[in-house]
GUDO-941956 format. One record per residue: residue in three letters; y, z, x of N, C-alpha, C in turn. Coordinates in steps of 0.1 Angstrom, whole numbers, padded with zeros to 4 digits, always signed. Example, Ala and Ser with C-alpha at 12.3 -4.5 7.8 and 13.67 -1.06 7.14 Angstrom:
ALA-0057+0078+0132-0045+0078+0123-0033+0078+0132 SER-0022+0071+0128-0011+0071+0137+0000+0079+0129 
//
This chain:
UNK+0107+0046-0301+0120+0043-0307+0127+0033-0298 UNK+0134+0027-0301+0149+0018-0299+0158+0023-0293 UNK+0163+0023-0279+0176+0027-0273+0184+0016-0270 UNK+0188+0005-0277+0189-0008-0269+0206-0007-0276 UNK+0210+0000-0288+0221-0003-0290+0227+0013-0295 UNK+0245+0014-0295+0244+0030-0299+0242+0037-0313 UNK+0237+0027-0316+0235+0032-0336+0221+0035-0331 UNK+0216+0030-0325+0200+0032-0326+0197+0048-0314 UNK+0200+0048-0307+0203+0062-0296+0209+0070-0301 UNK+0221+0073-0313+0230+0083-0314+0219+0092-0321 UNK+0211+0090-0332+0199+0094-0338+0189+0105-0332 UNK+0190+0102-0314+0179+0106-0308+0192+0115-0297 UNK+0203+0116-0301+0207+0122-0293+0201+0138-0283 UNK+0200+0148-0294+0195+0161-0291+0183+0159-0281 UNK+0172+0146-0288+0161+0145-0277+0163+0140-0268 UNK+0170+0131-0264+0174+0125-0253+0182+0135-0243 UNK+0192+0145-0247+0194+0153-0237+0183+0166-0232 UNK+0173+0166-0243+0162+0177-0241+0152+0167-0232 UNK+0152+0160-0233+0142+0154-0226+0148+0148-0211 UNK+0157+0145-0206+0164+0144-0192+0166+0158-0183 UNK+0171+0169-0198+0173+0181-0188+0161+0189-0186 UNK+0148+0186-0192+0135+0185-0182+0132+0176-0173 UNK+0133+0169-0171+0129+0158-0165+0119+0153-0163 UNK+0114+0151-0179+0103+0144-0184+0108+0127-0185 UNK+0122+0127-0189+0123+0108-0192+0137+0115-0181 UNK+0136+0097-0173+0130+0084-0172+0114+0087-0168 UNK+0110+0086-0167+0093+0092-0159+0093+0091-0147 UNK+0090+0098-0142+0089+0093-0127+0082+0106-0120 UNK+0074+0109-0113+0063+0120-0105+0064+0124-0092 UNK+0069+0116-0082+0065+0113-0072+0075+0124-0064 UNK+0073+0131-0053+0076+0145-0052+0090+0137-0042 UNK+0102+0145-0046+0117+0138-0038+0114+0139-0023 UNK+0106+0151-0020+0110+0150-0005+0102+0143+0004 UNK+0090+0136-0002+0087+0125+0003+0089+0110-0001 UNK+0096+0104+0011+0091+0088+0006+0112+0086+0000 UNK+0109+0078+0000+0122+0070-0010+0119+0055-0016 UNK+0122+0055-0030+0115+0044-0035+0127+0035-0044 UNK+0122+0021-0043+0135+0015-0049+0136+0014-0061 UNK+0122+0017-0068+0121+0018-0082+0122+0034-0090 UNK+0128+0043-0084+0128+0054-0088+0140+0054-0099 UNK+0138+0055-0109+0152+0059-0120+0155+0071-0123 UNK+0152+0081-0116+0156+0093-0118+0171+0095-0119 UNK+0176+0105-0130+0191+0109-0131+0194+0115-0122 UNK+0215+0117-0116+0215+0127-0113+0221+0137-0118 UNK+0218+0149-0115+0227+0158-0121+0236+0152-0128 UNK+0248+0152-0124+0257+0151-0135+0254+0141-0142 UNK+0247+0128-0141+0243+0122-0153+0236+0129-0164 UNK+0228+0134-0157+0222+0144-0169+0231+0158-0175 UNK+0238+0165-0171+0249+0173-0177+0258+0163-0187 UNK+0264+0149-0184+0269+0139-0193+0261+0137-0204 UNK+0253+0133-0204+0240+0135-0215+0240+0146-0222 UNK+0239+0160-0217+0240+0170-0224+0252+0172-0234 UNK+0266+0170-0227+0277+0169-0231+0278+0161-0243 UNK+0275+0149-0240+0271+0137-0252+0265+0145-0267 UNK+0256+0147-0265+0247+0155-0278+0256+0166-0284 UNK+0259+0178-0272+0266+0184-0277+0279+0184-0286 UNK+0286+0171-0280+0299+0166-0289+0296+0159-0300 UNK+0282+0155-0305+0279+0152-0317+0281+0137-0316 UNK+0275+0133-0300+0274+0120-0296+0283+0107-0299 UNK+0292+0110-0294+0309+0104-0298+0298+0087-0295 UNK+0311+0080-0303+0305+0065-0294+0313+0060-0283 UNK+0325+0064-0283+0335+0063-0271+0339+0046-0269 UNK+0352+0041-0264+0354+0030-0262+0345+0017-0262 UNK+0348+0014-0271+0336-0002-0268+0343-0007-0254 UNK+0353-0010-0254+0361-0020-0245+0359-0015-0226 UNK+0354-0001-0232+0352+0011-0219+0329+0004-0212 UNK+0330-0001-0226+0315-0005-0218+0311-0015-0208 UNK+0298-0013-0207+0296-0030-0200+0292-0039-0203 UNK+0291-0051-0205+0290-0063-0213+0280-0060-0216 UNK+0274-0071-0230+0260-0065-0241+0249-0077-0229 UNK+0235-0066-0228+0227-0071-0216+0219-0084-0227 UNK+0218-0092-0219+0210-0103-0224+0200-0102-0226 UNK+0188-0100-0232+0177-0097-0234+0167-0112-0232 UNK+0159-0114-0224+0147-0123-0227+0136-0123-0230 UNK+0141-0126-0248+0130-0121-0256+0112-0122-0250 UNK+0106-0117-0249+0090-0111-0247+0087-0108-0232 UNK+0097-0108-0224+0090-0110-0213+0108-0097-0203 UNK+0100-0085-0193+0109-0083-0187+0114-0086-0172 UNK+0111-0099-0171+0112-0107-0158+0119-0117-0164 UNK+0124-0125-0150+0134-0138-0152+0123-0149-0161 UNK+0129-0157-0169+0122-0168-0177+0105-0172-0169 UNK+0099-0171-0175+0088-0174-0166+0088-0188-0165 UNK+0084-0197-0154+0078-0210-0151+0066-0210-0153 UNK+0056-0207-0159+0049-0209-0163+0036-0198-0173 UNK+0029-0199-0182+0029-0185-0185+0012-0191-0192 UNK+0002-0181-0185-0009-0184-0188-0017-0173-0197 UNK-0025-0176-0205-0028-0169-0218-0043-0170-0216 UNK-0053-0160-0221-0063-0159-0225-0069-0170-0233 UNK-0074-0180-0234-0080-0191-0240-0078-0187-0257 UNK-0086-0177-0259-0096-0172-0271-0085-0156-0272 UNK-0089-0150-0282-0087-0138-0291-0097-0130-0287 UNK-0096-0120-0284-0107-0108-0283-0109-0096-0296 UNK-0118-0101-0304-0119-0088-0313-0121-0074-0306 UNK-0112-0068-0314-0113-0051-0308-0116-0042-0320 UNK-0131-0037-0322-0136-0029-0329-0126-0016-0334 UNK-0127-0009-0339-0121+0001-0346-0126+0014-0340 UNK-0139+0012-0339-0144+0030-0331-0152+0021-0320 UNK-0160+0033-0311-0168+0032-0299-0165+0029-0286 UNK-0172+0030-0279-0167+0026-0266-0171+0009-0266 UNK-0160+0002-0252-0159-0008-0254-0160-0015-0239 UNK-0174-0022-0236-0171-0029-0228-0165-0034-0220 UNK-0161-0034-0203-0152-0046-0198-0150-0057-0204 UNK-0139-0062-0208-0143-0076-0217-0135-0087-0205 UNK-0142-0099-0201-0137-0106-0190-0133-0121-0200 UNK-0120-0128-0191-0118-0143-0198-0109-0152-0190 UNK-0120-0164-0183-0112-0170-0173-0106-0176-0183 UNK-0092-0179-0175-0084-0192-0177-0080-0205-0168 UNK-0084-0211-0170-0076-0223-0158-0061-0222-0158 UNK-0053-0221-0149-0039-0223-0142-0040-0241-0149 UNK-0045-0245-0141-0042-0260-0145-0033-0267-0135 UNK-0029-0259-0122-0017-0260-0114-0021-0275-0103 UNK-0013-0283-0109-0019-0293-0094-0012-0292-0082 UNK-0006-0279-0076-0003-0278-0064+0000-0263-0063 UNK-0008-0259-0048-0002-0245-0046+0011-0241-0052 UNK+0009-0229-0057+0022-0224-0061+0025-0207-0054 UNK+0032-0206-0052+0040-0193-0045+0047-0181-0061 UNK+0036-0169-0064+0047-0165-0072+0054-0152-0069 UNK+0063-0154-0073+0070-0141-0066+0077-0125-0076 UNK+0076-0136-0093+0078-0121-0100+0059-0124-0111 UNK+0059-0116-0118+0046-0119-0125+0048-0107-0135 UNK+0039-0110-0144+0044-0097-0159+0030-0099-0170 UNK+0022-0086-0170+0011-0089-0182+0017-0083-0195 UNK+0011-0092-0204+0017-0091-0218+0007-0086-0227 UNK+0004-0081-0227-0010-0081-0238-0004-0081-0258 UNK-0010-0087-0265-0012-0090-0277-0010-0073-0288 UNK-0016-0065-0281-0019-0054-0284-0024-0040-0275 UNK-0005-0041-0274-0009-0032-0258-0014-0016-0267 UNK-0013-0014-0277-0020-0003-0279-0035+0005-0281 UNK-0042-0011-0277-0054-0010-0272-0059-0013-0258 UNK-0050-0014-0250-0052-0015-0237-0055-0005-0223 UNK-0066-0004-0222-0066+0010-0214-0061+0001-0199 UNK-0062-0004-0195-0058-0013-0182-0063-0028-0183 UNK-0055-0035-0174-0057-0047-0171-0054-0053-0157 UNK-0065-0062-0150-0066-0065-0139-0066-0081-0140 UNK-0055-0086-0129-0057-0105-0135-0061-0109-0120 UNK-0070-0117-0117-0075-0116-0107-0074-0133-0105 UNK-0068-0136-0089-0071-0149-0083-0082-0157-0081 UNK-0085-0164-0088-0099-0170-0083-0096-0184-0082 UNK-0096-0188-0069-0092-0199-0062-0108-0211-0068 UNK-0102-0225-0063-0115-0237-0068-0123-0236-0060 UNK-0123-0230-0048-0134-0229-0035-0141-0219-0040 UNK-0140-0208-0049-0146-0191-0051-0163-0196-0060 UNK-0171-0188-0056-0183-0186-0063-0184-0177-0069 UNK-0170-0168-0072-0172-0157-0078-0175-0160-0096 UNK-0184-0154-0099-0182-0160-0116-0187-0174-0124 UNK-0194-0184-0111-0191-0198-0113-0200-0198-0125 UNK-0211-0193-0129-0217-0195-0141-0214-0192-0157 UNK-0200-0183-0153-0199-0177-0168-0193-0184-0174 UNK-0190-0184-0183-0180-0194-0194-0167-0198-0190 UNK-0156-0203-0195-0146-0204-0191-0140-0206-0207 UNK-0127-0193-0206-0119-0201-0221-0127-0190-0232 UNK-0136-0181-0230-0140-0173-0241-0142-0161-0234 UNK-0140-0149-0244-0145-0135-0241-0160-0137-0235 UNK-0164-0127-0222-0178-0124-0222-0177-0106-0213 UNK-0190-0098-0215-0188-0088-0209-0198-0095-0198 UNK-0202-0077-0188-0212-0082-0178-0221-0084-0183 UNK-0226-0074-0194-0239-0072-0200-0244-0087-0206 UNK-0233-0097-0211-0233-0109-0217-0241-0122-0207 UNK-0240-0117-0194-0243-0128-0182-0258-0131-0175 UNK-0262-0141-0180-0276-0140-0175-0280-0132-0162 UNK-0272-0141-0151-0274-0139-0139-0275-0124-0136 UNK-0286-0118-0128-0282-0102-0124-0272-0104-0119 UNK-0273-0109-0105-0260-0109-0092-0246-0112-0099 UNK-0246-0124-0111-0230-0122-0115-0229-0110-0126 UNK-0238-0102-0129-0233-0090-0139-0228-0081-0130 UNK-0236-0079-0115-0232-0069-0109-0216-0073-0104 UNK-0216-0091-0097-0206-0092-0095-0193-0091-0106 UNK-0195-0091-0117-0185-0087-0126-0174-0076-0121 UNK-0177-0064-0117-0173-0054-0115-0170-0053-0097 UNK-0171-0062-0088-0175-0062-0077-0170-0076-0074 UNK-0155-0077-0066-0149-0087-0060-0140-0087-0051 UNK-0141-0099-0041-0132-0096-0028-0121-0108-0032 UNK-0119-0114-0049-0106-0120-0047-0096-0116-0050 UNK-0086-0116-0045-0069-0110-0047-0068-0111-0061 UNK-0057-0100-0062-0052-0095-0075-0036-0103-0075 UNK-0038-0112-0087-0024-0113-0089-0014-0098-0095 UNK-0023-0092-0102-0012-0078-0107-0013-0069-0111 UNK-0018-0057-0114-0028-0054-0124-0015-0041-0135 UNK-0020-0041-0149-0012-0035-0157-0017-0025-0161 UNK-0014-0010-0164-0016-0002-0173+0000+0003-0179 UNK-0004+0013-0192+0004+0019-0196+0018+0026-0191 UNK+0031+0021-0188+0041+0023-0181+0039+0016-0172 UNK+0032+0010-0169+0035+0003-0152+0043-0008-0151 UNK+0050-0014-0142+0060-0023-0148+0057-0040-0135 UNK+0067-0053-0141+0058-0063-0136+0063-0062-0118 UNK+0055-0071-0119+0061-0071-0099+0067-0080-0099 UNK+0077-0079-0089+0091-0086-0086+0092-0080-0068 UNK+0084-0094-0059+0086-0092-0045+0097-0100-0044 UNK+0103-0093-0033+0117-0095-0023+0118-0113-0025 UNK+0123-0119-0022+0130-0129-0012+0123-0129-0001 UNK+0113-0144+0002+0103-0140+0012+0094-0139+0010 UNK+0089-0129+0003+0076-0124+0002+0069-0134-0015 UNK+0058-0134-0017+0054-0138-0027+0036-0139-0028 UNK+0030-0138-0041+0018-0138-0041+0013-0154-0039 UNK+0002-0160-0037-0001-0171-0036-0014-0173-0045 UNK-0014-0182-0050-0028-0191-0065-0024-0204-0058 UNK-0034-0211-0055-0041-0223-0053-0040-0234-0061 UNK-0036-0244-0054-0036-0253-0068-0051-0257-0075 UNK-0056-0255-0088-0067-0255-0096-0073-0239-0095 UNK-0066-0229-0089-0071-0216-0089-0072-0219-0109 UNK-0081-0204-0111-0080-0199-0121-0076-0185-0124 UNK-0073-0181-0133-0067-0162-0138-0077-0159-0143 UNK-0084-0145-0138-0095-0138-0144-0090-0126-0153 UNK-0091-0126-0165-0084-0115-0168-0095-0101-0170 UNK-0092-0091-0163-0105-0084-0165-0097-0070-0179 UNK-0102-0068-0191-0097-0061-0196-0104-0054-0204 UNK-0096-0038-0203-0102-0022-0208-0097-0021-0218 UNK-0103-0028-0230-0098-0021-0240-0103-0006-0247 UNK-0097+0001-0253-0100+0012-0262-0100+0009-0281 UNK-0106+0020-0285-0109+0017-0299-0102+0032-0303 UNK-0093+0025-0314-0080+0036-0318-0080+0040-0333 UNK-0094+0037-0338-0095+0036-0354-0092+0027-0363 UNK-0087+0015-0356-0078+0007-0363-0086-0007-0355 UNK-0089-0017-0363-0095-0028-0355-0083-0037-0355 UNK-0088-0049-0344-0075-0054-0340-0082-0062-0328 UNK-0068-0078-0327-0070-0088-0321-0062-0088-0305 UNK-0068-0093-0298-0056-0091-0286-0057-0106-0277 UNK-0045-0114-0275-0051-0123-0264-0038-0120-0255 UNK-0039-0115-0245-0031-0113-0237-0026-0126-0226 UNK-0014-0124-0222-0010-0134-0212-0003-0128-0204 UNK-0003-0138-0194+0007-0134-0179+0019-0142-0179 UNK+0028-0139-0176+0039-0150-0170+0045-0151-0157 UNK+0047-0163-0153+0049-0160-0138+0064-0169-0135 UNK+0067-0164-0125+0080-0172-0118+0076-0176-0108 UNK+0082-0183-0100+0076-0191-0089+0093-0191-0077 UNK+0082-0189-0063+0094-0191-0054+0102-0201-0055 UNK+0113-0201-0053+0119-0216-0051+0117-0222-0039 UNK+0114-0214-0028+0110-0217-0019+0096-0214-0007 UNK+0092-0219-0004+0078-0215+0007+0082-0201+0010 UNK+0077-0187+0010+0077-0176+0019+0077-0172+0032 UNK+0075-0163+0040+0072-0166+0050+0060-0156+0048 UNK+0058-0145+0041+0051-0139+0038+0044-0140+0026 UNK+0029-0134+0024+0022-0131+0017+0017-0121+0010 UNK+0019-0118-0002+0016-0105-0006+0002-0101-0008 UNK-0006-0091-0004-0022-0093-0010-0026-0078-0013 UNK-0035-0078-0024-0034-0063-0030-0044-0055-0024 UNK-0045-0045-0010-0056-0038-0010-0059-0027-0017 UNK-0072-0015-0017-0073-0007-0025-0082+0002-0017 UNK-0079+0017-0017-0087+0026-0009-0093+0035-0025 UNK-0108+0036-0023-0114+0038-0036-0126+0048-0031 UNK-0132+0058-0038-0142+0066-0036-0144+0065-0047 UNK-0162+0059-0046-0172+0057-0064-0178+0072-0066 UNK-0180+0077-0051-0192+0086-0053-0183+0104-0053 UNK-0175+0101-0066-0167+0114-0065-0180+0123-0079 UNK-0179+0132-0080-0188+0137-0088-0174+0153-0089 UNK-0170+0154-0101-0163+0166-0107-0172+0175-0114 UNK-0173+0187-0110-0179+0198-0114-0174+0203-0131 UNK-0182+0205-0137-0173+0216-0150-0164+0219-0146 UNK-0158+0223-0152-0140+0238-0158-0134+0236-0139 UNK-0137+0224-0136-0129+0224-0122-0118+0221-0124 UNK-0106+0230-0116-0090+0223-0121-0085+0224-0112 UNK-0089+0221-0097-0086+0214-0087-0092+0208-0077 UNK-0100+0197-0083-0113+0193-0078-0107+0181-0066 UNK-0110+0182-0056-0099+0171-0044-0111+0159-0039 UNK-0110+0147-0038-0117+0137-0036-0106+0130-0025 UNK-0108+0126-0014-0104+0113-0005-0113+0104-0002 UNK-0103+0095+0004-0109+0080+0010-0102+0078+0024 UNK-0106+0071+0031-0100+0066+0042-0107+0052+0049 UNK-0097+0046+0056-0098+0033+0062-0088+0031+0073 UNK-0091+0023+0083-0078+0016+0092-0077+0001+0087 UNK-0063-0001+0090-0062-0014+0084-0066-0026+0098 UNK-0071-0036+0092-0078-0046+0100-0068-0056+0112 UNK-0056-0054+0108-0044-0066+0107-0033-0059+0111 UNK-0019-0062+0112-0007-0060+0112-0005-0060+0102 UNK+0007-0054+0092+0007-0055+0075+0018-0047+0078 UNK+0024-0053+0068+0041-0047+0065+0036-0036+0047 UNK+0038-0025+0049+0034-0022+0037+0045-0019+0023 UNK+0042-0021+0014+0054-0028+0002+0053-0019-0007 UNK+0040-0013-0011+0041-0004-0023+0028+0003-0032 UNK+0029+0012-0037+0013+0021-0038+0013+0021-0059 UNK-0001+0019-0063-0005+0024-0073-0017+0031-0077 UNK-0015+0041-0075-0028+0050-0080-0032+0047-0094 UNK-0049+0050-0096-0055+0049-0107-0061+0057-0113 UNK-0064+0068-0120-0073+0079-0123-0072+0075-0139 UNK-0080+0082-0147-0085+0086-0154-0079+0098-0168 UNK-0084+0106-0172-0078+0114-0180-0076+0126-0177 UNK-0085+0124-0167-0085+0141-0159-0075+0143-0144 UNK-0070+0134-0139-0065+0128-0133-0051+0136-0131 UNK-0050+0144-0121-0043+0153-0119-0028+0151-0107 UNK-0032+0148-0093-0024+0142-0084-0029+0129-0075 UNK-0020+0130-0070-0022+0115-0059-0013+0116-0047 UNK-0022+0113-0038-0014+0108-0024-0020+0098-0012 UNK-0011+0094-0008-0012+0083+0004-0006+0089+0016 UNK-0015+0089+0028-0009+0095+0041-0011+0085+0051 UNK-0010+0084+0064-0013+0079+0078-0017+0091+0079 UNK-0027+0090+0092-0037+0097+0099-0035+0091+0110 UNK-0027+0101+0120-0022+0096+0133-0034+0102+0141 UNK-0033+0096+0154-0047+0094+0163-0048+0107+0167 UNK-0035+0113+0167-0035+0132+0174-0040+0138+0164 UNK-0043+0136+0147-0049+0138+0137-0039+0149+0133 UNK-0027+0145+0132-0018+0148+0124-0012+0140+0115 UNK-0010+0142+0097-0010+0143+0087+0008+0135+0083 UNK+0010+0121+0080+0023+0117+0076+0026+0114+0062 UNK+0031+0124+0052+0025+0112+0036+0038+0105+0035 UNK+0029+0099+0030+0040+0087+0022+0042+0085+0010 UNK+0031+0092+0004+0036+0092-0014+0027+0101-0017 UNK+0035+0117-0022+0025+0132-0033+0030+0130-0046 UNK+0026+0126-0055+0031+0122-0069+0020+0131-0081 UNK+0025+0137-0093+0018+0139-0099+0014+0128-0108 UNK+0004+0130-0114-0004+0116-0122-0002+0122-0139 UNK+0002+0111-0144+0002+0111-0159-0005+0098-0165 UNK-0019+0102-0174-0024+0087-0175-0014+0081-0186 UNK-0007+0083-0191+0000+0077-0200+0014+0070-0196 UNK+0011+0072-0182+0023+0065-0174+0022+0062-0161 UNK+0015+0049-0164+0008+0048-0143+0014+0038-0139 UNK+0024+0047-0129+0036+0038-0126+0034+0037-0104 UNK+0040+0025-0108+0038+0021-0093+0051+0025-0085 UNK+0051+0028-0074+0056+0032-0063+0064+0023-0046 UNK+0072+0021-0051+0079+0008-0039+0087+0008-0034 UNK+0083+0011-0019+0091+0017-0011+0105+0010-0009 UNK+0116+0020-0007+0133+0013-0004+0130+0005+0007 UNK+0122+0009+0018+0123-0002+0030+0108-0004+0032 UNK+0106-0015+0031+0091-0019+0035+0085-0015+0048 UNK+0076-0009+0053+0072+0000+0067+0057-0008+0074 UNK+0069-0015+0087+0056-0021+0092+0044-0015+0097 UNK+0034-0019+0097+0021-0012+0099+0011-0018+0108 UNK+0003-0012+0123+0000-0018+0129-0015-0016+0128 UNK-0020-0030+0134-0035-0030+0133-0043-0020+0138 UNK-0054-0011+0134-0055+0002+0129-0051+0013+0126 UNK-0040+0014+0122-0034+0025+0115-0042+0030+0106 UNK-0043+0041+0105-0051+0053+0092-0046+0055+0080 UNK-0052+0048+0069-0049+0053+0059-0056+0061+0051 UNK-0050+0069+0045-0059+0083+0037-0050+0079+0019 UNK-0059+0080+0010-0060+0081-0007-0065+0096-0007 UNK-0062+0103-0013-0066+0120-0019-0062+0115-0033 UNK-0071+0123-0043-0072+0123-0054-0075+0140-0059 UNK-0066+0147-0064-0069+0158-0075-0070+0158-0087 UNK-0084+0165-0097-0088+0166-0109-0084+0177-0119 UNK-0084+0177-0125-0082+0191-0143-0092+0182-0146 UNK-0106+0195-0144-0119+0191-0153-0118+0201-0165 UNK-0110+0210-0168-0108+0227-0172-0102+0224-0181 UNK-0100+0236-0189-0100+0236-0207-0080+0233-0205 UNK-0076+0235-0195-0061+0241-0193-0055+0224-0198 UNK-0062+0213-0191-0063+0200-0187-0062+0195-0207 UNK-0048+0195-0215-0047+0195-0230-0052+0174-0230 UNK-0052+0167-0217-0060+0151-0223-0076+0154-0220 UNK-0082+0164-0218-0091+0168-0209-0106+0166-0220 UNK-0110+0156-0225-0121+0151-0238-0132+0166-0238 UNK-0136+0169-0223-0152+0174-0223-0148+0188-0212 UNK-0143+0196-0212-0143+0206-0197-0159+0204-0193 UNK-0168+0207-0205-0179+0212-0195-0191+0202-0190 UNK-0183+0188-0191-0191+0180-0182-0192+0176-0172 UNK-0198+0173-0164-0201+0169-0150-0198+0152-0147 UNK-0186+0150-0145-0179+0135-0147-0180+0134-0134 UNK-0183+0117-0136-0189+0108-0123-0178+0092-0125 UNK-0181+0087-0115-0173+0076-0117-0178+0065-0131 UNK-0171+0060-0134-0172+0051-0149-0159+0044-0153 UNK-0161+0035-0163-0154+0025-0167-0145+0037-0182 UNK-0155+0041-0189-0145+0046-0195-0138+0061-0197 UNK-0124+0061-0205-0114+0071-0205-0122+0084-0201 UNK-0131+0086-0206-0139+0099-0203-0144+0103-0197 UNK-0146+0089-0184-0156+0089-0169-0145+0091-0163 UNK-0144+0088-0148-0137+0087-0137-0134+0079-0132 UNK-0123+0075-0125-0120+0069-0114-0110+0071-0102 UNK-0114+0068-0089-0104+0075-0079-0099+0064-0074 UNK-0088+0050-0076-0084+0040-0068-0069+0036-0067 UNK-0068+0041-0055-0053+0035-0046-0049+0022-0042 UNK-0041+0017-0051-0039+0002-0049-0031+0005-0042 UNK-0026-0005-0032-0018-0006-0024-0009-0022-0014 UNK+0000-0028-0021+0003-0039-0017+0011-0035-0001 UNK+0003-0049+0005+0011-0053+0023+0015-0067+0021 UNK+0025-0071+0027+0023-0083+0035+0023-0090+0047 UNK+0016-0097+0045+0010-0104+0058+0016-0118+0060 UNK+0015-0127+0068+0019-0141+0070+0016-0150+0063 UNK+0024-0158+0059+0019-0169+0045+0010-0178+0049 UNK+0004-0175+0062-0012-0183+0061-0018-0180+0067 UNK-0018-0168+0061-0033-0153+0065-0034-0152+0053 UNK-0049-0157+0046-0055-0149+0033-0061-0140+0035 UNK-0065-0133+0025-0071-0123+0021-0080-0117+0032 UNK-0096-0130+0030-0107-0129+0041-0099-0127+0055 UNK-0092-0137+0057-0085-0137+0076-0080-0124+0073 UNK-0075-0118+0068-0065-0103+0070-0075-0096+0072 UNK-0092-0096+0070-0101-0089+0071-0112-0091+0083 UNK-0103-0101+0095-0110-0108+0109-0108-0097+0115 UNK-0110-0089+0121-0109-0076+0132-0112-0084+0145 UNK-0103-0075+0155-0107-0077+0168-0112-0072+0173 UNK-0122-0068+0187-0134-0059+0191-0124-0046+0189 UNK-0117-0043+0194-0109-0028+0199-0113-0024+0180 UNK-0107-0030+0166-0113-0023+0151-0121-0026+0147 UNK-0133-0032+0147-0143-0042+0143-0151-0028+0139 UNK-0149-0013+0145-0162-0009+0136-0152+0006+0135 UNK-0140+0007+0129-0133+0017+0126-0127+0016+0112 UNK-0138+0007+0108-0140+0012+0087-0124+0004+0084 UNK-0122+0001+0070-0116-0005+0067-0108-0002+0051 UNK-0102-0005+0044-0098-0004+0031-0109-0016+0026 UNK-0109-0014+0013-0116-0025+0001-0108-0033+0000 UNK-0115-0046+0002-0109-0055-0003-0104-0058-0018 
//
C-alpha cells in the first residue's frame, strides 16, 4: 500500500498502530544493545503510543498548516537525480515456473574518465522477481568474463569456456552494490566514494525467481558522482563459508567464518546474506586475548535484507579478527522453511543455502582492491576475508 499522503494512510490506520506497537514496521532486527546505526528507523516510545492514539481517535487529519512541507519525490529513483544511469542492454525473459539460472549481462559504462561514485541505487524492471542482485566493477584491464557476450542475457551454463563458467560465480572484482528485497541504495559520507574506471563495465549478476506469472525484467543502476576527488575508497569485502551443510529439523544449526584483515580499513557497514532458512547474524572482532567484541547480533528476515551502518565509522588495524556466525531453522517451526527434512548445502537457489557477510571498509583513494590484499610478513599467512 501507499503511505505518501493522508487519504491514503488514514485507511491503514488500525494496522499501522498494530504493526509499530509490535515492532514489526519500520523493519529493523539488529539487537539495540549492540552497535548504533545511522540507518536505524526505529520508533520511540512515544512515537509509537502517538500512533496508537491516532487510530484510536479515528485518525483525525489535524492541521495541514501544523505539517511539514509536501516532500518532493524523484520520480523512480530514491537517491539524489542520478548523473548517470546504466541499464541492462537487452530484457531478460522470466519463465513462469522452475528454477532459474544466474542470469549474467555486461554493460559498458561508456565513461571516458574515471569517475568517483558516491550514492548508487538498483532498480530492477520487476523487482517481484528478484531474488538478489549483484552489480559488479569490471574495469578495461579485467580478464574476468572477456569472452562472454556483451549487451545480452547469458548464464554459466551458456559459456563455452570451462574456466569462465566456473569464473562466473567466482570473482575478485569490486562490487559496485549489491540489492535484495528491503535493502536500500548506498549513500557514502562526504569523502568517501566507490570508484569505476574510465571504460570499466557493470556486471549485472541476477537471481531471479519464478512466481507463476511470466515476465520481463531489464534492470538498471543509477549513479551520482562526487563532485569532488575523495580521499577515500570504498571497497566491498565479504566473509563467506560454502561448506556449511544443515542437518534435518535443525533449528539452530550455527556456521562461522573468520579472517584478519590485510590493511588498515576504516569500517563503514555490514550486510548479511542467507537464504530461507536463515535465522540470525553476527559480526564480531576476535581480540588476540580471544575475547569476543560484536558489532552487529541481528535477526534475519529474508524478505527484508537490510544493511547495517554504523553512526561512526570504526577504524580498523591491519590484522584485526573478523568473525561472520550464521544461525539456521531447518525445522518444521521455520513457517518460510520449503523442506524441514532435507539436508541443505550451499546453492544458488531459495531452497539451498547461503552464509555471506558483506561488509564495506574504506581505504585510501589509491589503494584498490588487489593492493588492499598486499600483506606484510608480520599477516601474510593469518588468513584473510574474500575478496
Amino acid at each position: 500500500m501507499s503511505l505518501v499522503s493522508y487519504q491514503q494512510a488514514r485507511s491503514w490506520a488500525d494496522e499501522i498502530a498494530a504493526a509499530t506497537a509490535r515492532k514489526s514496521m519500520p523493519p529493523w532486527f539488529a539487537d539495540p544493545s549492540i552497535g548504533h546505526f545511522a540507518n536505524d528507523p526505529s520508533l520511540t516510545a512515544e512515537q509509537i503510543a502517538t500512533l496508537s492514539a491516532w487510530a484510536k481517535a479515528k485518525a483525525p487529519m489535524g492541521r495541514p498548516a501544523d505539517g511539514p512541507p509536501p516532500k518532493l519525490w524523484l520520480e523512480g529513483w530514491n537517491i539524489a537525480r542520478p548523473d548517470a544511469i546504466v541499464q541492462m542492454p537487452q530484457p531478460v525473459a522470466i519463465p513462469a515456473r522452475g528454477d532459474i539460472e544466474y542470469t549474467y549481462e555486461i554493460a559498458p559504462t561508456h565513461f571516458q574518465e574515471n569517475r568517483w561514485v558516491q550514492m548508487s541505487e538498483v532498480r530492477p524492471s520487476a523487482p517481484q522477481h528478484v531474488h538478489h542482485a549483484v552489480v559488479y566493477i569490471r574495469p578495461p584491464d579485467s580478464n574476468w568474463l572477456r569472452h562472454a557476450p556483451v549487451g545480452v542475457p547469458f548464464t554459466a551454463s551458456s559459456l563455452t569456456d570451462p574456466q569462465e563458467r566456473r569464473e562466473a560465480h567466482e570473482t575478485t572484482s569490486d562490487l559496485l552494490l549489491v540489492y535484495a528485497p528491503g535493502s536500500s541504495p548506498d549513500q557514502w559520507p562526504d569523502g568517501m566514494a566507490k570508484f569505476v574506471p574510465a571504460g570499466s563495465d557493470l556486471v549485472f549478476q541476477m537471481h531471479y525467481i519464478a512466481n507463476g506469472h511470466a515476465a520481463h525484467d531489464q534492470t538498471r543502476v543509477g549513479l551520482v558522482f562526487a563532485k569532488t576527488t575523495p580521499q577515500q575508497r570504498v571497497i566491498t569485502l565479504q566473509l563467506n563459508n560454502h561448506a556449511l551443510i544443515i542437518p534435518p529439523e535443525a533449528d539452530n544449526f550455527r556456521v562461522e567464518v573468520a579472517g584478519t584483515l590485510p590493511n588498515d580499513a576504516v569500517l563503514l557497514s555490514f550486510f548479511p546474506h542467507m537464504h530461507l532458512r536463515g535465522k540470525r547474524f553476527e559480526y564480531d572482532i576476535i581480540h588476540a586475548d580471544g575475547t569476543v567484541e560484536p558489532l552487529l547480533w541481528t535477526d534475519y528476515h529474508f524478505h527484508w535484507q537490510l544493511s547495517y551502518r554504523l553512526a561512526e565509522p570504526r577504524p580498523l588495524k591491519a590484522g584485526t579478527k573478523l568473525r561472520a556466525v550464521a544461525w539456521y531453522d531447518n525445522s518444521r517451526a521455520n513457517p518460510h522453511n520449503p523442506d524441514p527434512e532435507a539436508t541443505v548445502t550451499w546453492g544458488d537457489q531459495s531452497y539451498q543455502e547461503m552464509m555471506v557477510g558483506f561488509f564495506d571498509v574504506a581505504v585510501p583513494a589509491n589503494v584498490d582492491k588487489w593492493q588492499f590484499f598486499i600483506r606484510n610478513k608480520v599477516e601474510e599467512k593469518l588468513g584473510s576475508p574474500q575478496r
